[in-house]
BAMI-15142 format. One record per residue (C-alpha): residue number from 1; x, y, z. Coordinates in steps of 0.05 Angstrom, whole numbers, plus 5000, padded with zeros to 4 digits. Layout:
REM residues N
NUM,X,Y,Z
...
END
This chain:
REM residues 612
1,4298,4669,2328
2,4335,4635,2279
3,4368,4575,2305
4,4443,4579,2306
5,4497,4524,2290
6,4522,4539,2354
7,4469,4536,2394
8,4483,4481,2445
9,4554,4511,2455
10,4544,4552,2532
11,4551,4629,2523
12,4614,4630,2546
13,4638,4581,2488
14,4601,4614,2441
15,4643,4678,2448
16,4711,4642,2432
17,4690,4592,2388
18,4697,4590,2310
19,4637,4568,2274
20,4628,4484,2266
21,4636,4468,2201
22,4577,4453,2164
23,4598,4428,2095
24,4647,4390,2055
25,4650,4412,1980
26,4657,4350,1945
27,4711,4347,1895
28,4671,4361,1828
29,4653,4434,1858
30,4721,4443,1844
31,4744,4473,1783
32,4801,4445,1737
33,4830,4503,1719
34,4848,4512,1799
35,4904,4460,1781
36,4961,4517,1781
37,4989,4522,1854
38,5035,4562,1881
39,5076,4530,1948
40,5043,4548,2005
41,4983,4586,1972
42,4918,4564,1970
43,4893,4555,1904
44,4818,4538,1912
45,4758,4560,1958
46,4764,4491,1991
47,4840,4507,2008
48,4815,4573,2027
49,4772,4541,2079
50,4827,4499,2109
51,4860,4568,2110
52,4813,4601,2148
53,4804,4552,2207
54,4729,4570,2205
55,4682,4554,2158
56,4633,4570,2107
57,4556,4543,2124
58,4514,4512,2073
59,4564,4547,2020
60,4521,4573,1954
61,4591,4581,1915
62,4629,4543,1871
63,4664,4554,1807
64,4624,4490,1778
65,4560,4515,1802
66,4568,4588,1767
67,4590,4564,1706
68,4518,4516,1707
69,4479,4570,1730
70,4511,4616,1672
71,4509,4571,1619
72,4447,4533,1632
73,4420,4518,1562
74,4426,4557,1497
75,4381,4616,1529
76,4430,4636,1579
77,4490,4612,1544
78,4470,4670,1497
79,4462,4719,1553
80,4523,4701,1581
81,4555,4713,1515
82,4519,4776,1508
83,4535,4803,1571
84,4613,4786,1558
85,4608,4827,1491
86,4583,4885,1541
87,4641,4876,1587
88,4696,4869,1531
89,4668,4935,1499
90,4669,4978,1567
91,4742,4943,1575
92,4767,4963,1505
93,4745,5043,1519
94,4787,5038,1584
95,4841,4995,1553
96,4843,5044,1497
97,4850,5103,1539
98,4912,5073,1567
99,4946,5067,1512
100,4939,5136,1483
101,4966,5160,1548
102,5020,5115,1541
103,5033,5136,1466
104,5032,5210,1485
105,5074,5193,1552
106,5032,5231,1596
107,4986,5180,1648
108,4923,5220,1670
109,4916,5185,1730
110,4852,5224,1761
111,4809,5229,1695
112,4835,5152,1676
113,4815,5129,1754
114,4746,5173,1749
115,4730,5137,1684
116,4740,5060,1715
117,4697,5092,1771
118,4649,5111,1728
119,4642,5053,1683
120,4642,5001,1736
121,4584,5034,1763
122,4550,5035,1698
123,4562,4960,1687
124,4524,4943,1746
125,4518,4912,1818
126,4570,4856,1809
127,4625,4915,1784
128,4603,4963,1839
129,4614,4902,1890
130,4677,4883,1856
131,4704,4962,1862
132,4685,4968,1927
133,4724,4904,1937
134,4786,4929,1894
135,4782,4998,1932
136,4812,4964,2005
137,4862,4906,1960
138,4931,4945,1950
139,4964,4876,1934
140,4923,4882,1864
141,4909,4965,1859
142,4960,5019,1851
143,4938,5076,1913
144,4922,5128,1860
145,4854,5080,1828
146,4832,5060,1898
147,4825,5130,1927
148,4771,5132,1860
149,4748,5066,1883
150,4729,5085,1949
151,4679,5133,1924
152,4641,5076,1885
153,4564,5086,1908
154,4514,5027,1917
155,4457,5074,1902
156,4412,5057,1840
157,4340,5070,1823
158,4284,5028,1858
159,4258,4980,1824
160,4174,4968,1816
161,4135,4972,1879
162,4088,4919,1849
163,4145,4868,1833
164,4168,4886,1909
165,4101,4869,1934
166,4089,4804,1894
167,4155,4776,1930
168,4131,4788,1993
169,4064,4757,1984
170,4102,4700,1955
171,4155,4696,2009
172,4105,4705,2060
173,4055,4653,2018
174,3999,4705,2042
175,3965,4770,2034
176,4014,4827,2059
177,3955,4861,2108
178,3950,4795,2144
179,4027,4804,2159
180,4029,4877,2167
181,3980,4931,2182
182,4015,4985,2150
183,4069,4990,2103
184,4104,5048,2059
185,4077,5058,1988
186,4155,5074,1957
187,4228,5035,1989
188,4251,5086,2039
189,4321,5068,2013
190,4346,5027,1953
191,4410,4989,1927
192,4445,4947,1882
193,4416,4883,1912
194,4350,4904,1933
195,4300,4959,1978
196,4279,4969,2045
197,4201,4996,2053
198,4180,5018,2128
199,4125,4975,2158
200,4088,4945,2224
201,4073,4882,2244
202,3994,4874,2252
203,4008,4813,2308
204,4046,4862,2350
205,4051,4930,2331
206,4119,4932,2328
207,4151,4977,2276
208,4197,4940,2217
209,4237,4957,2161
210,4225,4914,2107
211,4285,4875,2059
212,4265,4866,1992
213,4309,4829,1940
214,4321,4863,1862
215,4287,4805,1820
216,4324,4778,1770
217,4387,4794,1799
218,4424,4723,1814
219,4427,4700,1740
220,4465,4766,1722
221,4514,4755,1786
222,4526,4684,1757
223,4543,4708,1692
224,4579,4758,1707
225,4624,4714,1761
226,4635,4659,1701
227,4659,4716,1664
228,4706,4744,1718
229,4734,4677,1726
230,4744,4663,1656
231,4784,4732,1645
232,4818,4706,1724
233,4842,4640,1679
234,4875,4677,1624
235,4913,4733,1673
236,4925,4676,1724
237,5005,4667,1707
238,5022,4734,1697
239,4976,4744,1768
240,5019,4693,1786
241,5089,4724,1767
242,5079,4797,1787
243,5028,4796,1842
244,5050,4731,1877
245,4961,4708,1873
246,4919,4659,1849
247,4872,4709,1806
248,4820,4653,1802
249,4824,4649,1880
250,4814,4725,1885
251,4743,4725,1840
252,4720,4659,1885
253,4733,4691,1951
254,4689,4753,1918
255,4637,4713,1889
256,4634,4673,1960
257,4616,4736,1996
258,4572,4761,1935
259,4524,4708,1944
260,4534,4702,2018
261,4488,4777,2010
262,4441,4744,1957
263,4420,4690,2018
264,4385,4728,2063
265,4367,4665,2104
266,4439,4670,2123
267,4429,4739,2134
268,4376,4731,2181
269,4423,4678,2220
270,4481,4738,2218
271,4424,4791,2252
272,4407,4727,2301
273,4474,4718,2324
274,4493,4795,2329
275,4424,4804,2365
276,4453,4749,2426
277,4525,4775,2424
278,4500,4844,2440
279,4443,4818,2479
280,4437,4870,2539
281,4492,4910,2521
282,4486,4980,2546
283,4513,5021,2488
284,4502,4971,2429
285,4438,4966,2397
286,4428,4910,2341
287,4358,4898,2306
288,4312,4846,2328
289,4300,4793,2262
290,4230,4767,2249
291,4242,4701,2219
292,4163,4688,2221
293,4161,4753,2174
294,4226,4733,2131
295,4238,4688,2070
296,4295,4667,2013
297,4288,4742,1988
298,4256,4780,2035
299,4274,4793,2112
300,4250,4838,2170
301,4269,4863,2217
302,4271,4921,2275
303,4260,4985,2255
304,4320,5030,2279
305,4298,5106,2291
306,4364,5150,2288
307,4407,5189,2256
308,4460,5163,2206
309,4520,5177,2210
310,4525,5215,2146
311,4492,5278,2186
312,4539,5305,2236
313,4496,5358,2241
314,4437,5317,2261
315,4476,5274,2313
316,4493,5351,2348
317,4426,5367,2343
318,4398,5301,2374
319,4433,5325,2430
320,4486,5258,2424
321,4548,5270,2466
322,4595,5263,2397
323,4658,5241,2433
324,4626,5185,2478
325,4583,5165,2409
326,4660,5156,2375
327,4688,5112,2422
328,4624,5075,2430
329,4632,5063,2355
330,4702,5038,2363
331,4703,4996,2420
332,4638,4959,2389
333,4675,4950,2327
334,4735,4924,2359
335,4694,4877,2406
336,4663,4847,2339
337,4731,4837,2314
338,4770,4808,2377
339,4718,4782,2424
340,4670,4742,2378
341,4704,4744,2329
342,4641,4761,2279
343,4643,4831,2250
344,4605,4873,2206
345,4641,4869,2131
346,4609,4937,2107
347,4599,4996,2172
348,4598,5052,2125
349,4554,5110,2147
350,4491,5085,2111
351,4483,5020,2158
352,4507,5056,2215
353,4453,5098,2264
354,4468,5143,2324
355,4404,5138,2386
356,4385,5188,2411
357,4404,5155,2477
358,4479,5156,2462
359,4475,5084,2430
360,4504,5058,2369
361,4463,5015,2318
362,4497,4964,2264
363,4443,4944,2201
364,4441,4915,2142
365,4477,4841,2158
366,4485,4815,2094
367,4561,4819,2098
368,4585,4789,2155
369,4654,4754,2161
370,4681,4704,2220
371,4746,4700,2243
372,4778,4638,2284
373,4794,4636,2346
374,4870,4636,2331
375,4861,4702,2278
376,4846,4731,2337
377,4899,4722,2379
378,4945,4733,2329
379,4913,4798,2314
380,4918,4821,2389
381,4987,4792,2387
382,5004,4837,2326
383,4979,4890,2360
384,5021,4883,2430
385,5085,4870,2384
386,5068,4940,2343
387,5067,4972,2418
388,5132,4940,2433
389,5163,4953,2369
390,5178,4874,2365
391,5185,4868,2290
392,5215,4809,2285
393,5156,4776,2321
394,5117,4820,2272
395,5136,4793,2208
396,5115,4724,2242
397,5048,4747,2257
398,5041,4765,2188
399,5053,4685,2169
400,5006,4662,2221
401,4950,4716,2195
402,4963,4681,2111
403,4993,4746,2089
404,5062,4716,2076
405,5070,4640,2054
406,5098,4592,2111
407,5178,4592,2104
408,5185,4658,2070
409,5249,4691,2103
410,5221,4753,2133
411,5284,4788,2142
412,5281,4834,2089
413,5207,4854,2120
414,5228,4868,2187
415,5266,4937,2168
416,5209,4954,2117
417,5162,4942,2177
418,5211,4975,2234
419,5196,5034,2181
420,5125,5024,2190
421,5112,5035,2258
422,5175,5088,2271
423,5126,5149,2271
424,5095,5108,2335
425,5159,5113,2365
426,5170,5189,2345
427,5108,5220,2345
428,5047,5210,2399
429,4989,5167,2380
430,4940,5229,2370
431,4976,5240,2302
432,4979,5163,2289
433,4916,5133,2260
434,4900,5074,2222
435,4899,5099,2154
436,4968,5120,2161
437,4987,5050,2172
438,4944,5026,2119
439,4978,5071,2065
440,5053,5048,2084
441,5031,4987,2082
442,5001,4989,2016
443,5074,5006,1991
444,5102,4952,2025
445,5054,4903,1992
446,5086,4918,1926
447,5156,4898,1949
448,5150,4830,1981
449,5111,4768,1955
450,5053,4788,2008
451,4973,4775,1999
452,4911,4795,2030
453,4860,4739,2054
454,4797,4763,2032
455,4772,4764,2108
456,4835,4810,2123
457,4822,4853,2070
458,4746,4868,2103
459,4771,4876,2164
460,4823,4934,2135
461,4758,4958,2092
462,4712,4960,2171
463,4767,4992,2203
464,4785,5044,2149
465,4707,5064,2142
466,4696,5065,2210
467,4761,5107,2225
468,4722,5153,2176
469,4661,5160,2201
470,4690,5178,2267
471,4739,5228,2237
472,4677,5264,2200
473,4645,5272,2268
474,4716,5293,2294
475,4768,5313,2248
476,4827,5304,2302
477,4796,5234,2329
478,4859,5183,2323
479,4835,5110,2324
480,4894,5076,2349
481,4880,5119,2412
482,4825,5075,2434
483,4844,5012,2401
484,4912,5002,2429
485,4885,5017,2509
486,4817,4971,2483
487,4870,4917,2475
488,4918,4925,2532
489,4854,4924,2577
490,4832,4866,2543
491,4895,4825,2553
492,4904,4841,2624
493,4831,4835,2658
494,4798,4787,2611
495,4795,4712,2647
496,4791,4676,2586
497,4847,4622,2585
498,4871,4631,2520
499,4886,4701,2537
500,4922,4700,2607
501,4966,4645,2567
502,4979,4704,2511
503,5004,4749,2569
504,5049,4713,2595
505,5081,4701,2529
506,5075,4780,2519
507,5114,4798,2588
508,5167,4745,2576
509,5216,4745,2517
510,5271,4687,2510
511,5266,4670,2580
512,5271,4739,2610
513,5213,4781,2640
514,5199,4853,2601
515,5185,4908,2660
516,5177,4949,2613
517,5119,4924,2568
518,5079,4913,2629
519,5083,4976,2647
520,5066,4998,2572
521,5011,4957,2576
522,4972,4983,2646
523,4995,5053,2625
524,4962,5038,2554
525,4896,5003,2601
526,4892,5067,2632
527,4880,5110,2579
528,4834,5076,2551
529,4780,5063,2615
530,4749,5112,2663
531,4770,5060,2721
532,4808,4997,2711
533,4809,4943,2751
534,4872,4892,2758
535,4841,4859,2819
536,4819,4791,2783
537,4889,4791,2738
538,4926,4801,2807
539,4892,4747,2838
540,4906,4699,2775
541,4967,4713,2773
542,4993,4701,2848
543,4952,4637,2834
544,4994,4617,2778
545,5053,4632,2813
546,5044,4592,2874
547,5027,4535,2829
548,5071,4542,2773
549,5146,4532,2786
550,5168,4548,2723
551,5140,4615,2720
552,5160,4620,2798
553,5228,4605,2772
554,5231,4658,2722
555,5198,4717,2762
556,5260,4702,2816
557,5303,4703,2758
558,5274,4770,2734
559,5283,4805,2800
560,5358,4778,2810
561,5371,4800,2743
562,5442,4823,2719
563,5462,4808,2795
564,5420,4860,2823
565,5362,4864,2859
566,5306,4905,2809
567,5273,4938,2868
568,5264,5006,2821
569,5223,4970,2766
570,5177,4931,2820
571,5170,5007,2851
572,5157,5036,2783
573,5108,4980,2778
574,5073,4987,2838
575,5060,5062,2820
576,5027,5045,2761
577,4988,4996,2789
578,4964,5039,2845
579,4884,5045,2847
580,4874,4984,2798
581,4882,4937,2853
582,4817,4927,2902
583,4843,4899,2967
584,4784,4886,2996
585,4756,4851,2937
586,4819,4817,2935
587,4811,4785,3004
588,4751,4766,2989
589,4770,4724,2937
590,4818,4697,2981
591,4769,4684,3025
592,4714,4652,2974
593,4763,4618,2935
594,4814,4591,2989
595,4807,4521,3000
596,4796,4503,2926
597,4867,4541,2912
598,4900,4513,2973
599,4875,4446,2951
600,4907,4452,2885
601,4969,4488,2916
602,4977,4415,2950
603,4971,4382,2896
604,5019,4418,2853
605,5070,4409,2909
606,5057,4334,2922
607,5073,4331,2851
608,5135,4364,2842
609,5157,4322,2913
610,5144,4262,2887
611,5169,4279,2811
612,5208,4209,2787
END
């Protein structure tokens, strides 16, 4: 397999842990015209990494690199040019159209959307990418163009079999049969960026699918990101004024992830790393990579035999239980998201497969974006405040996450978000679902100086496609009906540090302990596992309590509360809790673990006895 950075981390680190950064950019891969700032903002793809808290390996973008690549002698300096007269010209016939509606006052919003559809996909991969990109970015697209946007097709006519073959040999740097012993005569599927042909390996008989790269398609991504910047420069202070963006930060966070997909080394690492998170996993099924069989624009991999998820029909008929399949889909999607933190940038139905055995299978790797350690928290945070309607708390999330500059006054956003989230508190989750969010939210982007990190606005685009899929297989499936039990469960059984810490923070609020979001929260567990089991969180906590007077402090506090003793919350409680506790298992670990915690029970008394 492909060695990862984060190899010598144990598997237990390598779960939390954000990627080590690789690279430095060194200051001339910074443009000059990044020089306009806005307080707060980042204004560069460095700042964006300092943003992130991750980072980007071996990096293949930078404005100064483009604008080489694109103007590299008169040759391409001419295609460049040529390629801008091509863009300005497809512009001007949109622009054009515009302005007669606006001269005869009547905006025809579908044909006017259908026609940027239309011509985007005409002007090639980079535009298609960029729509596709547009389609989930309501800080920059009114709601009316990105439902056209979302219908923006990668499809495009194969290119030469021959010129297909001749990479391989190169890649491989020997005959194909010596590699493998069969191998389709025409791409079983093709795109944008390149084809995938079905073969086998002649060293092991194992069956492949085969990634091909489109040749000569880098120098027209250059040029055409050199271009997008160049028009970013000119619309960068009225981006600036109205949108609250760095426009030139927009097209390097695309033309980051647009050459992250040309590199499918780095793909190959994504497949590696998916392949050990889901190592084992009894509903998850991820492709096995072949780096020995892989190259700078070629890679294979696993062969996955299912059914996509564009054929509901075919998933019945394989005889696929349809509602486990669903919240297979959704849990694995959410465990990309808040457990490692790595996630697929582009599930739609094409790279997704149903097995015949009830599994779910993820390919095509190519986009893949991290989050750190503390995006994730925050995001499970933002989620627990949602379910406790704790706005305020909200609206700080949203500065933590980079969607709001640091010491913007979020009052004004609190009731636009109490807003929000009131059908939660009105209506029952099954006629709550993501997209519902999505589209308020949308609104709300256009009324407060708020932006979308590029990694957010993939996430949004993974969850809204995968909501999708699931509501094709099952027009009433809601998706915050497994996420929000996916993360209650999470926060209270998971022994990861980080995470016990977050609950305590979540079941006390100024001081004072909340009965009521911990019942929310096992209530919310519940629903969302066949058995749950609070034996391990019951056991850490009367740990923590013995040892930690502070907390001891404030649980006395919370049962003497108002001066009354809270006897009918600890009963609710303890109904609730009923059949999530194991008492056997729980004297066990008594049992197991009881010197060790009696020794550090000592030792936390000895210290607060002999506290100066």
């Amino acid at each position: 397999a492909v060695a990862s950075p984060r190899a010598a981390l144990s598997a237990r680190a390598r779960r939390v842990a954000p990627r080590a950064r690789a690279t430095i950019r060194p200051p001339s891969a910074m443009a000059k015209s990044d020089a306009v700032a806005v307080a707060g903002r980042p204004n560069s793809i460095d700042e964006l990494d300092m943003e992130r808290g991750a980072c980007v390996l071996a990096p293949k973008y930078s404005a100064t690199l483009v604008r080489e690549r694109a103007l590299d002698g008169p040759g391409e300096t001419l295609k460049t040019l040529a390629r801008g007269v091509e863009i300005v010209t497809a512009a001007g016939v949109f622009v054009s159209g515009l302005i007669l509606d606006n001269f005869r006052k009547t905006e025809d919003v579908v044909s006017r959307s259908e026609q940027l559809r239309v011509q985007l996909a005409e002007l090639g991969p980079s535009f298609v990418k960029a729509g596709q990109v547009l389609a989930n970015r309501p800080d920059i697209v009114r709601a009316d163009y990105m439902d056209q946007l979302t219908k923006l097709q990668d499809d495009v006519p194969p290119f030469a079999n021959s010129q297909a073959f001749d990479i391989m040999e190169q890649e491989l740097g020997r005959p194909i049969s010596e590699v493998y012993s069969e191998i389709s005569s025409e791409p079983i599927a093709a795109a944008s960026l390149g084809q995938v042909y079905r073969g086998r390996l002649r060293a092991t008989g194992e069956e492949v699918a085969i990634k091909v790269q489109r040749p000569g398609i880098e120098p027209i991504i250059y040029r055409d990101l050199v271009l997008f910047r160049a028009l970013a420069a000119f619309v960068n202070q009225v981006s600036m004024r109205r949108l609250g963006c760095n426009a030139q930060l927009i097209v390097d966070e695309f033309g980051e992830k647009l050459l992250e997909e040309l590199d499918y080394v780095q793909e190959g690492r994504n497949l590696a790393e998916f392949y050990q998170n889901f190592d084992g996993d009894p509903v998850v099924k991820i492709p096995k990579f072949y780096p020995e069989a892989s190259g700078a624009r070629m890679l294979t991999m696993e062969w996955i035999d299912g059914v996509r998820c564009t054929d509901p029909a075919g998933i019945r008929a394989a005889g696929v239980d349809v509602d486990n399949f669903i919240r297979v889909g959704v849990m694995s999607g959410l465990r990309q998201l808040l457990e490692f933190g790595l996630f697929h940038g582009d599930p739609h139905p094409g790279n997704i497969f149903a097995l015949k055995d009830g599994r779910i299978a993820y390919v095509d790797f190519g986009n893949v974006a991290q989050l750190s350690q503390t995006n994730k928290e925050v995001l499970i945070d933002a989620v627990v405040h949602a379910v406790n309607e704790d706005y305020d708390a909200m609206a700080g999330d949203f500065i933590r996450l980079g969607f709001l500059s640091p010491g913007t006054d979020v009052r004004p956003i609190v009731p636009a978000l109490e807003s929000i989230w009131q059908d939660a508190r009105t209506a029952s989750l099954s006629s709550f679902n993501f997209r519902t969010v999505t589209a308020a939210f949308n609104e709300l982007v256009y009324q407060y100086p708020i932006r979308i990190p590029e990694r957010f606005s993939l996430v949004i685009r993974s969850l809204l496609t995968q909501e999708g899929i699931c509501m094709t297989l099952k027009p009433e499936f809601r998706f915050l009906e497994v996420a929000y039990p996916y993360v209650a469960k999470r926060l209270l059984t998971d022994r990861d540090a980080r995470l016990r810490e977050r609950l305590i923070q979540v079941l006390f609020k100024q001081g004072k302990f909340q009965w009521t979001r911990l019942e929310n929260l096992v209530e919310l567990a519940q629903e969302g596992a066949e058995e749950l089991d609070l034996t391990d969180t019951v056991s850490d906590g009367a740990q923590l309590l013995i040892t930690d007077e502070t907390l001891r402090t404030q649980l006395v506090l919370a049962l003497t509360e108002d001066d009354r003793l809270h006897v009918d919350e600890v009963a609710r409680l303890l109904r609730v809790l009923q059949g999530g506790v194991k008492v056997d298992r729980l004297a066990q670990t008594a049992t197991t673990d009881g010197p060790a915690f009696l020794r550090k029970m000592a030792l936390s008394w000895s210290e607060s006895v002999l506290r100066p």
